[in-house]
Structure formats: C-alpha cells, structure tokens
MITORVEX-405234 format. One record per residue: x, y, z of N, C-alpha, C in turn. Coordinates in nm, 3 decimals. Each point is the difference from the previous one (the first is absolute). Layout:
<r n_u="X" n_v="Y" n_w="Z" ca_u="X" ca_v="Y" ca_w="Z" c_u="X" c_v="Y" c_w="Z"/>
...
//
This chain:
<r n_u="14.008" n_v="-16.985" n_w="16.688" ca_u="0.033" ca_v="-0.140" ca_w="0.004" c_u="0.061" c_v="-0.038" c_w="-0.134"/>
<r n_u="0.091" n_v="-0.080" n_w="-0.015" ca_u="0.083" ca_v="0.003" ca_w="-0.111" c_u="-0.029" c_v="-0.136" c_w="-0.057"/>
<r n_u="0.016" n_v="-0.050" n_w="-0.105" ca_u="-0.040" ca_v="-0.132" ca_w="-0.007" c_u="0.119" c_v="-0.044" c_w="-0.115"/>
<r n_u="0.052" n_v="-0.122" n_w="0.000" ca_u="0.087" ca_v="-0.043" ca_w="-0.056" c_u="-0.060" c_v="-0.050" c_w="-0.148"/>
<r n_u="0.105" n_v="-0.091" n_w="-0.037" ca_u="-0.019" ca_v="-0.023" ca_w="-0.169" c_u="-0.108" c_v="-0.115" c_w="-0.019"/>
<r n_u="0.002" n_v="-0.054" n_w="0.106" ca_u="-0.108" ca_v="-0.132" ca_w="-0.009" c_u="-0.146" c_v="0.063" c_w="0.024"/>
<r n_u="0.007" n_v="0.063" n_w="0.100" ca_u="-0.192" ca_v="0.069" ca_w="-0.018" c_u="0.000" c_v="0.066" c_w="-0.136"/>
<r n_u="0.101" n_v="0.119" n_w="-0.048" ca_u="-0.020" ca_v="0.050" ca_w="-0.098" c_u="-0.015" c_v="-0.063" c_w="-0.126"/>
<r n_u="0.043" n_v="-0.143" n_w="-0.041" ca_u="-0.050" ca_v="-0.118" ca_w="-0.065" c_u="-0.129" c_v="0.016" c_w="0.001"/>
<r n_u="-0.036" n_v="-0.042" n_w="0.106" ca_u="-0.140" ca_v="-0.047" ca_w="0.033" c_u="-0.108" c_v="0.095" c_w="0.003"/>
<r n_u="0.043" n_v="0.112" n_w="0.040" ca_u="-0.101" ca_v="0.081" ca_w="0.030" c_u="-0.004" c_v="0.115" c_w="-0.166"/>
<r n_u="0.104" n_v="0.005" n_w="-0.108" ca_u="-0.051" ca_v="0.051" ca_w="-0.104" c_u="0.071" c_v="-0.064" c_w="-0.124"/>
<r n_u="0.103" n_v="-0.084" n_w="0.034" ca_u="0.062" ca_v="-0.060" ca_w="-0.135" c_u="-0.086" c_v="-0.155" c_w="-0.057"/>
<r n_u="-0.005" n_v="-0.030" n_w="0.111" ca_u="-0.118" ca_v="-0.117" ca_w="0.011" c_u="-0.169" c_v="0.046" c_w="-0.132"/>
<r n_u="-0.026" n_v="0.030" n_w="0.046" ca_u="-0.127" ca_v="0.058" ca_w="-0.040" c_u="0.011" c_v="0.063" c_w="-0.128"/>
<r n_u="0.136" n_v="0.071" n_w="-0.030" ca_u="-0.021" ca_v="0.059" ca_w="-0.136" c_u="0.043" c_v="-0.107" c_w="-0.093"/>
<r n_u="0.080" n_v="-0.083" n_w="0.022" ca_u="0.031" ca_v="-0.130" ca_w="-0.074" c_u="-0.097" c_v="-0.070" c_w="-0.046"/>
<r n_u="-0.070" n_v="-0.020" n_w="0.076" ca_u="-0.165" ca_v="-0.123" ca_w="-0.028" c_u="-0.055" c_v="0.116" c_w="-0.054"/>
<r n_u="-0.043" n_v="0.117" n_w="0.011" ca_u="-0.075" ca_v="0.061" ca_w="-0.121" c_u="0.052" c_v="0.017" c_w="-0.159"/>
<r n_u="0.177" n_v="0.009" n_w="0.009" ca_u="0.007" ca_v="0.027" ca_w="-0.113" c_u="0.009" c_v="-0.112" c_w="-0.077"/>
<r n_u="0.028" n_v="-0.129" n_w="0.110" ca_u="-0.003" ca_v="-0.139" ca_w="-0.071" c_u="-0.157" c_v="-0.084" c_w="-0.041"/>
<r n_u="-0.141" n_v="0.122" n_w="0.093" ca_u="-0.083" ca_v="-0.020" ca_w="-0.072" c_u="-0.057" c_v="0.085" c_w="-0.138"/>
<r n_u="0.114" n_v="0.089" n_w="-0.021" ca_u="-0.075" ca_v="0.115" ca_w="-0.105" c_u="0.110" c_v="-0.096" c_w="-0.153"/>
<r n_u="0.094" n_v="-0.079" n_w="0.051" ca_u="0.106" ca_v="-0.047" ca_w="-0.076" c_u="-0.107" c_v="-0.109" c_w="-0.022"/>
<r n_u="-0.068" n_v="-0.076" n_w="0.013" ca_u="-0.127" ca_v="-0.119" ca_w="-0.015" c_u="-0.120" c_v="0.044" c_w="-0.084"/>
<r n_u="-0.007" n_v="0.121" n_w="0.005" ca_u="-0.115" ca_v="0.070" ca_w="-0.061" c_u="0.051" c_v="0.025" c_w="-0.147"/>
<r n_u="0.108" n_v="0.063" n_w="0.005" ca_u="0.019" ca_v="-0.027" ca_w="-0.140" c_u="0.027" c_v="-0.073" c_w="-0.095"/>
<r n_u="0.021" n_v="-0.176" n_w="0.063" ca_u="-0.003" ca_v="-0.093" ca_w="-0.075" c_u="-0.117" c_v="-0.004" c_w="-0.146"/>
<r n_u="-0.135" n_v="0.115" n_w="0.069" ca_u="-0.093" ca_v="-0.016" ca_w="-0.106" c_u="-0.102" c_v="-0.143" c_w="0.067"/>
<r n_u="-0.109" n_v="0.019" n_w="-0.097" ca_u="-0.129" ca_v="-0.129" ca_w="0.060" c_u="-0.016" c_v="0.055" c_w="0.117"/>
<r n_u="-0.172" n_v="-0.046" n_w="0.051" ca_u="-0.085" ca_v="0.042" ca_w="0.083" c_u="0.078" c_v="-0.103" c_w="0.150"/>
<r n_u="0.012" n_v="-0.120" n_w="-0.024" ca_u="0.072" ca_v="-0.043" ca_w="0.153" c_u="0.119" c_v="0.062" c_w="0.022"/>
<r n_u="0.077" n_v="0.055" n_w="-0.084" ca_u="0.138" ca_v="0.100" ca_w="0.060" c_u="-0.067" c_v="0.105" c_w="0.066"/>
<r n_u="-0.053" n_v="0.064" n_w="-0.092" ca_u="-0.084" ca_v="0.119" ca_w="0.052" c_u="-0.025" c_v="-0.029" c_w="0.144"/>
<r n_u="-0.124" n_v="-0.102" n_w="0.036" ca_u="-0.056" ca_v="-0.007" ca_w="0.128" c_u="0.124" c_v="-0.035" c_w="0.107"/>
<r n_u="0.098" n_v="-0.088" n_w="-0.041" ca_u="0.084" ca_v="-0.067" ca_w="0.088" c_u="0.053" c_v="0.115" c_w="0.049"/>
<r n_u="0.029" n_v="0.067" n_w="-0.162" ca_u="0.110" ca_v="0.156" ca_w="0.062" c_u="-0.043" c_v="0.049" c_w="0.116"/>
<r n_u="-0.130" n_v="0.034" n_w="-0.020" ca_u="-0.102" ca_v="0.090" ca_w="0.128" c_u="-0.012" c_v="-0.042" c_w="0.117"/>
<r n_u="0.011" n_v="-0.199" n_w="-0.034" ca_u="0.043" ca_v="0.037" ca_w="0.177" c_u="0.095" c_v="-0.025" c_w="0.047"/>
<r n_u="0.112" n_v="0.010" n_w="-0.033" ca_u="0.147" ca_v="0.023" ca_w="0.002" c_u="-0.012" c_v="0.087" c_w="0.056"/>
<r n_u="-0.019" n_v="0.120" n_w="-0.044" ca_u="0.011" ca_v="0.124" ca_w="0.019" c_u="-0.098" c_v="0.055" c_w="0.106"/>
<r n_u="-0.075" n_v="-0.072" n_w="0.028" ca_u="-0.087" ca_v="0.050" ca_w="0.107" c_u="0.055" c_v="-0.062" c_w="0.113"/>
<r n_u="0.057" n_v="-0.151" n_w="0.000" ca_u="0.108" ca_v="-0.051" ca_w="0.104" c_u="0.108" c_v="0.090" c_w="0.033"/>
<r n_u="0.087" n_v="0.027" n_w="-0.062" ca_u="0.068" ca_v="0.172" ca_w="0.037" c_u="-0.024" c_v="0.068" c_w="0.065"/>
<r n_u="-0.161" n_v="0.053" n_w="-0.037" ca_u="-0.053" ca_v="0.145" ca_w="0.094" c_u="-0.055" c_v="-0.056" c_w="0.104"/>
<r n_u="-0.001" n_v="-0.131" n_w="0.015" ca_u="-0.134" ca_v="-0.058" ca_w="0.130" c_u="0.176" c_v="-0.041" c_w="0.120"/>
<r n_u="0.137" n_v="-0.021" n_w="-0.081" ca_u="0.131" ca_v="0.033" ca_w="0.064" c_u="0.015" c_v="0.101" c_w="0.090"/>
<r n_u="0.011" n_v="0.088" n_w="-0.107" ca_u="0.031" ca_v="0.178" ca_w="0.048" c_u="-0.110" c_v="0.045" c_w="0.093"/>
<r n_u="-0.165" n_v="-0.023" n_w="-0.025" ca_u="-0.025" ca_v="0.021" ca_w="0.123" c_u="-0.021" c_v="-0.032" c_w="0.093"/>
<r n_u="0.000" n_v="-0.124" n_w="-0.026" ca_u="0.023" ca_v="-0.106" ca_w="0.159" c_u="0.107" c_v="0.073" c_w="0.101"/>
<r n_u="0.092" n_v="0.035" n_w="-0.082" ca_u="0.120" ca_v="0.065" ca_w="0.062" c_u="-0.002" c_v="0.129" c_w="0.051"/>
<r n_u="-0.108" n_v="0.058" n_w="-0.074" ca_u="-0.055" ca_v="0.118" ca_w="0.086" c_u="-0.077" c_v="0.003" c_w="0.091"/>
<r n_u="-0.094" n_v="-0.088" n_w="0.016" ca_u="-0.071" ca_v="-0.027" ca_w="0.106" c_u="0.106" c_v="-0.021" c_w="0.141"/>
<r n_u="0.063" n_v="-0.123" n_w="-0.055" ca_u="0.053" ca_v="-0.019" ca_w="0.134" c_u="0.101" c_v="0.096" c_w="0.023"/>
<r n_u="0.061" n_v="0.133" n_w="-0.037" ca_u="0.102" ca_v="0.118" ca_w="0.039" c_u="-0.123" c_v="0.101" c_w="0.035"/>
<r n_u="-0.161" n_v="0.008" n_w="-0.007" ca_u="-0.029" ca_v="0.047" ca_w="0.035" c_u="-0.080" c_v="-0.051" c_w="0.172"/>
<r n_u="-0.014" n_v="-0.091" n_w="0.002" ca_u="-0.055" ca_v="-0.065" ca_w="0.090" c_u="0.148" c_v="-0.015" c_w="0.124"/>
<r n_u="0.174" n_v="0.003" n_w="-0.057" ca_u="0.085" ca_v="0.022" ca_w="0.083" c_u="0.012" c_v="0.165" c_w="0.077"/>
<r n_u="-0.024" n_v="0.104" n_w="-0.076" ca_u="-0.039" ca_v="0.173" ca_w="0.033" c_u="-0.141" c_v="-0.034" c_w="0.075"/>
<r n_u="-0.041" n_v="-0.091" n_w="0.000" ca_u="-0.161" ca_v="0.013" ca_w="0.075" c_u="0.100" c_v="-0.048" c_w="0.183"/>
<r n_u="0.045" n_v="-0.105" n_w="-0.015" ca_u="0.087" ca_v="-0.031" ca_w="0.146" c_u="0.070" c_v="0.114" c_w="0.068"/>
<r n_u="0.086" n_v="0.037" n_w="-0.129" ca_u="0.098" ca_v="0.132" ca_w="0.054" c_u="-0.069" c_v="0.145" c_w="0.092"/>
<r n_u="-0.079" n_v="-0.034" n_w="-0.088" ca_u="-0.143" ca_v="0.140" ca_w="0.032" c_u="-0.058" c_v="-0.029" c_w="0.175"/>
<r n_u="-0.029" n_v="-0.154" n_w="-0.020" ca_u="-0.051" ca_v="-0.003" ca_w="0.131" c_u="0.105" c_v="0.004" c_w="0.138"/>
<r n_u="0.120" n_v="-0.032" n_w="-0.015" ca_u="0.156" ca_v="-0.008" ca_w="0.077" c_u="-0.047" c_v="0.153" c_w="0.021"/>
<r n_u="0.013" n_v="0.044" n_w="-0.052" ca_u="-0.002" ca_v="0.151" ca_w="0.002" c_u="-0.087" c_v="0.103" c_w="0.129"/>
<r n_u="-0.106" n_v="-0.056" n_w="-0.084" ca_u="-0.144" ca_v="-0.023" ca_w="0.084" c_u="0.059" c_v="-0.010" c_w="0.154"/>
<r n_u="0.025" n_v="-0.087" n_w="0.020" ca_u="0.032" ca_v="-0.126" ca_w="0.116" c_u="0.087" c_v="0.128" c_w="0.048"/>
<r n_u="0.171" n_v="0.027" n_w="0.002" ca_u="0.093" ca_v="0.061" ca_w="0.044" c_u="-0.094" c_v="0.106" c_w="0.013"/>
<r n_u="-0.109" n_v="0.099" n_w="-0.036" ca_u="0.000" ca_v="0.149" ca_w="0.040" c_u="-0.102" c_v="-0.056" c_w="0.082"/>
<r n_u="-0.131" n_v="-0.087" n_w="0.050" ca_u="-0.058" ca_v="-0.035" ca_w="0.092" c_u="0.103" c_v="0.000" c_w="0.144"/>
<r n_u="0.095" n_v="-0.103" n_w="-0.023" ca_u="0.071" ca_v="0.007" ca_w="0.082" c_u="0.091" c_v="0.143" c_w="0.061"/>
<r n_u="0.030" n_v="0.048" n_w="-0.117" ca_u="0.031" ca_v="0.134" ca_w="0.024" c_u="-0.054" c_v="0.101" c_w="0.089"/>
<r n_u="-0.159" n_v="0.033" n_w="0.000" ca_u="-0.134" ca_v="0.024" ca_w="0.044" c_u="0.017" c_v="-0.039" c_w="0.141"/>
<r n_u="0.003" n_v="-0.135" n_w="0.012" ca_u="0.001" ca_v="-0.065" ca_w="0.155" c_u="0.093" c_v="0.083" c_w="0.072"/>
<r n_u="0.130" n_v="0.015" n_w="-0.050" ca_u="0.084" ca_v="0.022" ca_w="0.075" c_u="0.044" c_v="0.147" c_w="0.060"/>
<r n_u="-0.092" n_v="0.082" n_w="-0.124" ca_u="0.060" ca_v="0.135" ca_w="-0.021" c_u="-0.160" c_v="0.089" c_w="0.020"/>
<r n_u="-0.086" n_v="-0.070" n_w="0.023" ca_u="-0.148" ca_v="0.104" ca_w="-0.037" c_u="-0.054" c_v="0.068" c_w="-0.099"/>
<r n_u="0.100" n_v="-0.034" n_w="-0.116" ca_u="0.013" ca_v="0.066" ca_w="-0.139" c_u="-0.022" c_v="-0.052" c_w="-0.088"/>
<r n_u="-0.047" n_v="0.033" n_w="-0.108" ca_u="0.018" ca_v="-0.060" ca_w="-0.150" c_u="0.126" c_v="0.034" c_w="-0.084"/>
<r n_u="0.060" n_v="-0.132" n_w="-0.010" ca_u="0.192" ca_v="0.035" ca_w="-0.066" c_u="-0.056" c_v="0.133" c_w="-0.126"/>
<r n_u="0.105" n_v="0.078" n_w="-0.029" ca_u="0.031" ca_v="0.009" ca_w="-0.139" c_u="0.035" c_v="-0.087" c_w="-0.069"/>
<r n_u="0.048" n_v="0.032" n_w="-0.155" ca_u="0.077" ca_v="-0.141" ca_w="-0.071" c_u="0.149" c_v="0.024" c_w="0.073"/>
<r n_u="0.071" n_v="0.079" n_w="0.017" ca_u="0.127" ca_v="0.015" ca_w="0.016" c_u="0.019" c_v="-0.102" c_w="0.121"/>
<r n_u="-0.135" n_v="-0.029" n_w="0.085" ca_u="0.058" ca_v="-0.033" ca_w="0.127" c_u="0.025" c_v="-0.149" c_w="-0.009"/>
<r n_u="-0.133" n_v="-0.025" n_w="-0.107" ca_u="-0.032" ca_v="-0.142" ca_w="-0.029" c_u="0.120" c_v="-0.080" c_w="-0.052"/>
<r n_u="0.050" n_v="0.043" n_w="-0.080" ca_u="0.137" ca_v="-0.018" ca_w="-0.083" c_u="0.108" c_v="-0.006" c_w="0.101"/>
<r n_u="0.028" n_v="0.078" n_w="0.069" ca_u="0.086" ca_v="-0.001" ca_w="0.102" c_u="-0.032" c_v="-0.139" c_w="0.142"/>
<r n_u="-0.105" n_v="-0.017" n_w="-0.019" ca_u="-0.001" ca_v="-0.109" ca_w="0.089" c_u="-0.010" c_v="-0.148" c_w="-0.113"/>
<r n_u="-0.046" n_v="0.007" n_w="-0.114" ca_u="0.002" ca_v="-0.090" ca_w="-0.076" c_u="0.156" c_v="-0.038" c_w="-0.015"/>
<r n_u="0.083" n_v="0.097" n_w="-0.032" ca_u="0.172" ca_v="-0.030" ca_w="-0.006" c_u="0.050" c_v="-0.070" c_w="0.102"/>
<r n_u="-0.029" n_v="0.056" n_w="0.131" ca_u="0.053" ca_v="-0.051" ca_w="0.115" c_u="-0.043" c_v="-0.139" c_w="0.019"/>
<r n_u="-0.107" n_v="-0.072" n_w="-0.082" ca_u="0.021" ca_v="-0.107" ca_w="0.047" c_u="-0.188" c_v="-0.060" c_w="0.100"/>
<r n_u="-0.018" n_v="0.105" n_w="0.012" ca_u="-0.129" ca_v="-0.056" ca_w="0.089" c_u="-0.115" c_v="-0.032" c_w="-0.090"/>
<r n_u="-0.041" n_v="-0.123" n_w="0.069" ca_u="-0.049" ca_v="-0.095" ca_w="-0.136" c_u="-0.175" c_v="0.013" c_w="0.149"/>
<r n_u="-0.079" n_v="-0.062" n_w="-0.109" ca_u="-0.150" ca_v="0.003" ca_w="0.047" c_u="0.038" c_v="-0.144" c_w="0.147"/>
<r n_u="-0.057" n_v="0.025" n_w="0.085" ca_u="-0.001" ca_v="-0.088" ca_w="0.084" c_u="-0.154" c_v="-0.108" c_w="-0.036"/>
//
C-alpha cells in the first residue's frame, strides 16, 4: 500500500518536528523549559504512536478480509486456500460478503 506525501507528513515528519521543537525548548535552560521540553517531546511520541496503533489496528482488518476470503474459499472448494490462492482471489476482486 503506498501512501502519499500527506500521510507521510503525518505519519513521521509530523512527530519528528514536535520532538525536535521540544528538545529545541529544553535547551533554553531553567527547570520549566526543561519540563515543558518533556512534554513536547512526549506529545511527538504519543503522535508517532497513535499512528502506529491505528496502521496496526488497519493489518488487524486486512488480516481478517483474509480470514473471510479463504472461509469462503473452504465453502466452495472443501479446502483450506494456500496463500497463492488467497491472493489470487483477493486480486480478482471478491470482497467478504
């Protein structure tokens, strides 16, 4: 799956910006830069993995489609697909009823 320039923003340019713009706060020096820095920078990583969660929780759907097409597969054939077969009916188009 390919993803264009706007997720790729979001999903790693995003996130490294607010950390380095909280590590850029930290070195102002004094204990409230310090703390502010930290959670700057923890806003960043709580970014990035928000963003992992939800690309992992999208492979959790894909997984189950999957699921779904070789059940159906099963019905039709008495078999359990290989992957080759799964793929081949995933291309063509046949979607989970």
């Amino acid at each position: 799956m390919s993803q264009g320039p706007f997720m790729f923003t979001v999903r790693y340019l995003l996130p490294v910006v607010v950390v380095i713009g909280g590590i850029l706060v930290m070195t102002g020096g004094g204990e409230i830069n310090l703390e502010g820095g930290a959670g700057i920078v923890s806003a960043g990583l709580a970014i990035y993995f928000i963003n992992w969660l939800i690309r992992l929780g999208a492979s959790g759907d894909r997984e189950r489609q999957r699921e779904q097409r070789a059940r159906e597969y099963f019905d039709e054939h008495g078999r359990w697909p290989d992957a080759r077969q799964l793929r081949e009916r995933g291309e063509r188009g046949d979607q989970p009823r």
